[in-house]
Backbone as CSV, one residue per row, in Angstrom:
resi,resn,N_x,N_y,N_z,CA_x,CA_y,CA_z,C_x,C_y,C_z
1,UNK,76.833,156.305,33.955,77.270,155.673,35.176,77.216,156.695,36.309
2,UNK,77.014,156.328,37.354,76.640,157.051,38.702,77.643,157.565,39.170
3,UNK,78.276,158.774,39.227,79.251,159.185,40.242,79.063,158.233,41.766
4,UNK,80.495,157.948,42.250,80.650,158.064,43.741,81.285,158.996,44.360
5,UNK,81.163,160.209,45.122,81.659,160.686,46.006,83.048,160.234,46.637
6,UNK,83.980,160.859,47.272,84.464,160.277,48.441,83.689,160.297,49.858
7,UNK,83.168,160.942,50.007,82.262,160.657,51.094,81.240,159.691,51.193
8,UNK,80.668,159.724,50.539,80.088,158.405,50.081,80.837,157.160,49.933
9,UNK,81.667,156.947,49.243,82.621,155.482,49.805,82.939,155.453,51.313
10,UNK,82.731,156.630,52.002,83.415,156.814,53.458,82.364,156.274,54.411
11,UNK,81.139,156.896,53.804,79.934,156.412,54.662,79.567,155.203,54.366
12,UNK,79.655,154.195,52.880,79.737,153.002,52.839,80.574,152.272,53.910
13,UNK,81.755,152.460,53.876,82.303,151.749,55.145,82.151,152.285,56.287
14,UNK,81.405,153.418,56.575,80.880,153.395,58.308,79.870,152.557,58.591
15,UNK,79.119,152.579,57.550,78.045,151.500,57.879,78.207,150.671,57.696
16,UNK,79.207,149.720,57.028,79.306,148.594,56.947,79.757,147.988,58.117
17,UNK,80.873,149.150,58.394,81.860,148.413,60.119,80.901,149.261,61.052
18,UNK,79.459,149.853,61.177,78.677,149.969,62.072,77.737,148.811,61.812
19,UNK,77.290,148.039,60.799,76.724,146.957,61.078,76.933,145.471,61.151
20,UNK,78.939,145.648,61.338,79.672,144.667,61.777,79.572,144.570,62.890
21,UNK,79.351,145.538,63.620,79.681,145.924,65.021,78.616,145.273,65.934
22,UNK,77.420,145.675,65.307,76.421,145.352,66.023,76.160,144.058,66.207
23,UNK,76.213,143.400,64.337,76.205,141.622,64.562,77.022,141.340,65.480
24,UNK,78.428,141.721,65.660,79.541,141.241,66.723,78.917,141.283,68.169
25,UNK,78.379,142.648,68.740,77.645,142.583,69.868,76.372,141.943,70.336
26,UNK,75.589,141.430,69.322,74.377,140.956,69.278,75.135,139.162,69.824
27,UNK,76.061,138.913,69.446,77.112,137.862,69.456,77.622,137.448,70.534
28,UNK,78.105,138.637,70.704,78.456,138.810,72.158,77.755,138.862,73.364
29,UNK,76.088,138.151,73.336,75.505,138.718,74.634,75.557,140.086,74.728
30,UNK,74.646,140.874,73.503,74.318,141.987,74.012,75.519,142.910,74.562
31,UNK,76.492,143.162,74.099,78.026,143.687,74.525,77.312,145.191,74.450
32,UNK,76.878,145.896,75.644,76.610,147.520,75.032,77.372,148.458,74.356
33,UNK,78.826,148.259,74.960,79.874,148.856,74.043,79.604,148.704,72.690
34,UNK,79.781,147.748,72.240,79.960,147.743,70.590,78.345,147.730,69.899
35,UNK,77.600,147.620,71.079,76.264,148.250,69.776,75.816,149.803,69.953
36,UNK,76.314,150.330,70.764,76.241,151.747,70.894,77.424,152.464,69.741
37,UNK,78.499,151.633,69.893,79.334,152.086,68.701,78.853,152.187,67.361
38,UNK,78.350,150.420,67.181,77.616,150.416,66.202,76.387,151.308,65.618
39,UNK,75.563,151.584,66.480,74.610,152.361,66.351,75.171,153.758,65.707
40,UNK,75.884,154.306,65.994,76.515,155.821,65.705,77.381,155.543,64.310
41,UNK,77.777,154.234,64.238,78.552,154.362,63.114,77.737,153.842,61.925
42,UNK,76.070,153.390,62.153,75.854,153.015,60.947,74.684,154.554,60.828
43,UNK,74.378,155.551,61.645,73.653,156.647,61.573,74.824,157.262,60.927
44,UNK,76.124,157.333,61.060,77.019,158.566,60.213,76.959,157.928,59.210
45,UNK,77.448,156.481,58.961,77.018,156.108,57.656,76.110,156.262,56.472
46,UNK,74.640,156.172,57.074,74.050,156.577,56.548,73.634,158.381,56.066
47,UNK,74.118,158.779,56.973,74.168,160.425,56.276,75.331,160.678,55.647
48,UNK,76.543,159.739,55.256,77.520,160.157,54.189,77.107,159.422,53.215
49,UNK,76.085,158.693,52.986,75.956,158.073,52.082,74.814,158.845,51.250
50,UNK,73.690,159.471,52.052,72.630,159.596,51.166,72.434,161.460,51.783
51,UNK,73.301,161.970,52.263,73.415,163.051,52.882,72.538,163.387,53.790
52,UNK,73.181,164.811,55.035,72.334,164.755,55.746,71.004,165.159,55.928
53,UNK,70.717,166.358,54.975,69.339,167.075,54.582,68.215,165.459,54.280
54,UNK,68.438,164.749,53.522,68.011,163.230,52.820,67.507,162.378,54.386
55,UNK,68.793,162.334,55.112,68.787,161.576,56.108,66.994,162.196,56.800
56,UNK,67.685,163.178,57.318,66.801,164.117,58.186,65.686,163.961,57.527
57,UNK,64.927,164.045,56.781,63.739,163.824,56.141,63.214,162.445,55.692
58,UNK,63.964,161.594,55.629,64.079,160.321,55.709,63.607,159.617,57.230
59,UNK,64.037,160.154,58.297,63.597,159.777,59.452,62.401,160.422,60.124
60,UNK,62.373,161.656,59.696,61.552,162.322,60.296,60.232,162.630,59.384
61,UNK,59.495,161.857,58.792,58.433,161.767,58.085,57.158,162.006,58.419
62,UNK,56.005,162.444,58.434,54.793,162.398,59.771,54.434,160.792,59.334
63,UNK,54.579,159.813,58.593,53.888,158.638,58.790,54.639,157.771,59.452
64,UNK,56.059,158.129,59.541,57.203,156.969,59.891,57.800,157.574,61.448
65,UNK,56.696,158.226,61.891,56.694,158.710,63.373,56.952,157.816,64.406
66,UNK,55.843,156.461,64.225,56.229,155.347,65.640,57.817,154.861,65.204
67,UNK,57.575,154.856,64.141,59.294,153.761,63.725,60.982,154.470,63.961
68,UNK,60.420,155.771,64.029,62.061,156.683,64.020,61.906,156.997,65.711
69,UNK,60.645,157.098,66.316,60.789,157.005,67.656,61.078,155.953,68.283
70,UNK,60.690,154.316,67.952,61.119,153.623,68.056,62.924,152.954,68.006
71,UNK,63.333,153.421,66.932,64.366,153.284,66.251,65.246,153.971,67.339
72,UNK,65.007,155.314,67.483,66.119,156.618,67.895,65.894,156.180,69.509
73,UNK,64.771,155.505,70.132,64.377,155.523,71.716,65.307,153.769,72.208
74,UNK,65.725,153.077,70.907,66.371,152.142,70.885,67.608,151.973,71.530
75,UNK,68.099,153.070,70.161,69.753,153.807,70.808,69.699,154.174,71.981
76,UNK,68.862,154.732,72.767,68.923,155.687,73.498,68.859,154.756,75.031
77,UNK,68.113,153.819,74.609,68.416,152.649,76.137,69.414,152.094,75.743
78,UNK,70.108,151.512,74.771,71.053,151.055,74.758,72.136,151.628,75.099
79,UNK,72.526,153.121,74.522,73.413,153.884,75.612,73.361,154.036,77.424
80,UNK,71.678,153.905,77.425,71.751,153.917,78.890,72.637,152.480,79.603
81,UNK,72.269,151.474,79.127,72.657,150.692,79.389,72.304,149.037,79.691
82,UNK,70.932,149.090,78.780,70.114,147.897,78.772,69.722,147.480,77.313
83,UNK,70.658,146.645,76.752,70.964,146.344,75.403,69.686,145.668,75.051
84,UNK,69.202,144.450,76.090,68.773,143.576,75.290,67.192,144.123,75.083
85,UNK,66.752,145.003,76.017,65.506,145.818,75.488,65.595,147.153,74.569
86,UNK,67.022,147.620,74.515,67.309,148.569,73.126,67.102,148.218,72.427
87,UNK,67.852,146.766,71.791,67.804,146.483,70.701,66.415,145.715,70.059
88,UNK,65.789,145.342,71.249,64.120,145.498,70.737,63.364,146.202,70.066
89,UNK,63.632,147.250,70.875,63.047,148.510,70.462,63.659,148.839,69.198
90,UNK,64.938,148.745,68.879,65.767,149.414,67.239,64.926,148.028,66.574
91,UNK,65.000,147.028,66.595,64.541,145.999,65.561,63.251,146.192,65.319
92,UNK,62.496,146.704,65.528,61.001,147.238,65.254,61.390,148.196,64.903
93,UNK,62.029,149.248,64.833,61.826,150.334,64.537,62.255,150.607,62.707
94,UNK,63.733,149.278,63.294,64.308,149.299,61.539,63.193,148.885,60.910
95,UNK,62.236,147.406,61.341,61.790,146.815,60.143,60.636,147.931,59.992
96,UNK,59.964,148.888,60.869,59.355,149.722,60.334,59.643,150.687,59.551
97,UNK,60.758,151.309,59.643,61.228,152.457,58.898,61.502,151.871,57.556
98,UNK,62.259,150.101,57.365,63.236,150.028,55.910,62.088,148.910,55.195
99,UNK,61.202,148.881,55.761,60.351,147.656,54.886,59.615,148.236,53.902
100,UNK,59.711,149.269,53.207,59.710,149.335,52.020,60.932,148.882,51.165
101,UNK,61.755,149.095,51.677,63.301,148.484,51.063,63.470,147.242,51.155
102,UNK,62.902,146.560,51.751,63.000,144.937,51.464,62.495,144.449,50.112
103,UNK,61.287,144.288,49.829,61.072,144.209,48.367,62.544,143.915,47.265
104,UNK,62.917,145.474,47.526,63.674,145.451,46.326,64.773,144.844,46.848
105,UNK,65.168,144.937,48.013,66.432,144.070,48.042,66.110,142.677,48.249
106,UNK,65.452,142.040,48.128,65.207,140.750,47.794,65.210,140.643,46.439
107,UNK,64.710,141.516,45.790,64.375,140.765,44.275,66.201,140.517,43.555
108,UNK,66.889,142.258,44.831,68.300,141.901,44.223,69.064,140.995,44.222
109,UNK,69.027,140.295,45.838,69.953,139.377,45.876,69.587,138.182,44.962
110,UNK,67.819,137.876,44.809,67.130,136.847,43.867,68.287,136.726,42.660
111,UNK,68.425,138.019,42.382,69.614,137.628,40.920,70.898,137.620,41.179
112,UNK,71.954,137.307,42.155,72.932,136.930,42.481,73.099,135.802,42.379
113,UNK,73.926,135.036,41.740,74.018,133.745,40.915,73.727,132.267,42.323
114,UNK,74.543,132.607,43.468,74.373,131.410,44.341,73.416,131.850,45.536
115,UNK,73.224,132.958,45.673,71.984,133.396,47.208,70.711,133.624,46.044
116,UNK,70.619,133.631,44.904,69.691,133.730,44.092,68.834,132.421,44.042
117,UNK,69.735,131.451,43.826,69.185,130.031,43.859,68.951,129.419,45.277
118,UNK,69.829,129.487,45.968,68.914,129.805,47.295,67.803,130.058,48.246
119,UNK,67.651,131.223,47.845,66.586,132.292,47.790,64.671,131.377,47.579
120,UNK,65.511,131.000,45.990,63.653,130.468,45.108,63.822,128.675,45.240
121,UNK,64.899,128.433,45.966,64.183,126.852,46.898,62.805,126.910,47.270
122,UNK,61.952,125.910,47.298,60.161,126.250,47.596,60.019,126.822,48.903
123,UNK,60.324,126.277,50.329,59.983,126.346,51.567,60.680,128.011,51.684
124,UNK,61.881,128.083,51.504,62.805,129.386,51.212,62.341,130.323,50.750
125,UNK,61.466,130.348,49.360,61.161,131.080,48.727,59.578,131.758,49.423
126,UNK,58.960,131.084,49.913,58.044,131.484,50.564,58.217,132.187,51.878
127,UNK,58.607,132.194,52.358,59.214,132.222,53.800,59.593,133.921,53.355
128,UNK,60.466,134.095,52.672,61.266,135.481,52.014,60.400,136.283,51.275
129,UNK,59.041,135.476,50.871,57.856,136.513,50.435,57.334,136.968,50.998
130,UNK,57.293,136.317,52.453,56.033,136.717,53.549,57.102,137.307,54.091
131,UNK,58.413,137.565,54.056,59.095,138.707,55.050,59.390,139.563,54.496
132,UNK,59.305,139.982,53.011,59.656,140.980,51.931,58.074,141.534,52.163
133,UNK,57.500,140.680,52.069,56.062,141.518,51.730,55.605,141.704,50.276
134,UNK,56.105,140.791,49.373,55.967,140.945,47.773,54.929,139.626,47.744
135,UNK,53.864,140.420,47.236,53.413,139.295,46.698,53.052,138.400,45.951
136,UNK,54.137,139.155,44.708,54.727,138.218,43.406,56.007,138.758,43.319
137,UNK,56.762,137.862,42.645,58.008,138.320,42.483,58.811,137.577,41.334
138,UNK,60.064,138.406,40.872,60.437,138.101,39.656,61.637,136.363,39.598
139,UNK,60.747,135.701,38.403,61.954,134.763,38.356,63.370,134.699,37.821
140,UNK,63.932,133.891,38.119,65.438,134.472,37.506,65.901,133.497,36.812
């Protein structure tokens, strides 16, 4: 079984209440306050979770160059103060940087007993292939 850290449970819930934050502001008409919050609290998150040496090399890749500039130039209008073209810019940048991670987190939730069945409805199930990018996937 996998050790957890305490830091790691710590950075689980930064990112979780940094990507509460953001749905809340995205909610809110673009609220800059709380997605600039958000933004910082799901970046500490993620470096207590997978540390920061991990992080840092994780973003800074030579192939994942447009996407972490994208991503980081996101935050960076959104602090200025123009949310609804920040967060343009971060939503391209995430699905560039984490879409290798879709895959697998689709196939995960696929086996979660009620978003699983969900999920492999026909129209549903297609729809979640062409946004995972799998182009087979496991039945459950």
């Amino acid at each position: 079984m996998i050790q957890i850290s305490d830091i790691q449970k710590l950075g689980v819930g930064l990112a979780g209440f940094g990507i509460s934050l953001l749905i809340l502001g995205v909610l809110l008409l673009f609220d800059k306050g709380l997605l600039a919050i958000g933004n910082i609290l799901f970046i500490s998150g993620l470096a207590c979770v997978i540390g920061i040496q991990r992080t840092f090399r994780f973003f800074f890749q030579r192939h994942k160059t447009r996407a972490t500039i994208c991503f980081f130039g996101g935050i960076i209008i959104v602090l200025i103060g123009w949310p609804l073209i920040g967060m343009i810019f971060e939503l391209y940048g995430f699905i560039l940087l984490f879409s290798g991670f879709f895959p697998v987190a689709v196939n995960f939730i696929r086996r979660v007993p009620v978003l699983g069945t969900f999920l492999n409805l026909p129209v549903i199930s297609g729809i979640v292939d062409r946004i995972s990018g799998s182009s087979h996937r496991t039945m459950v």
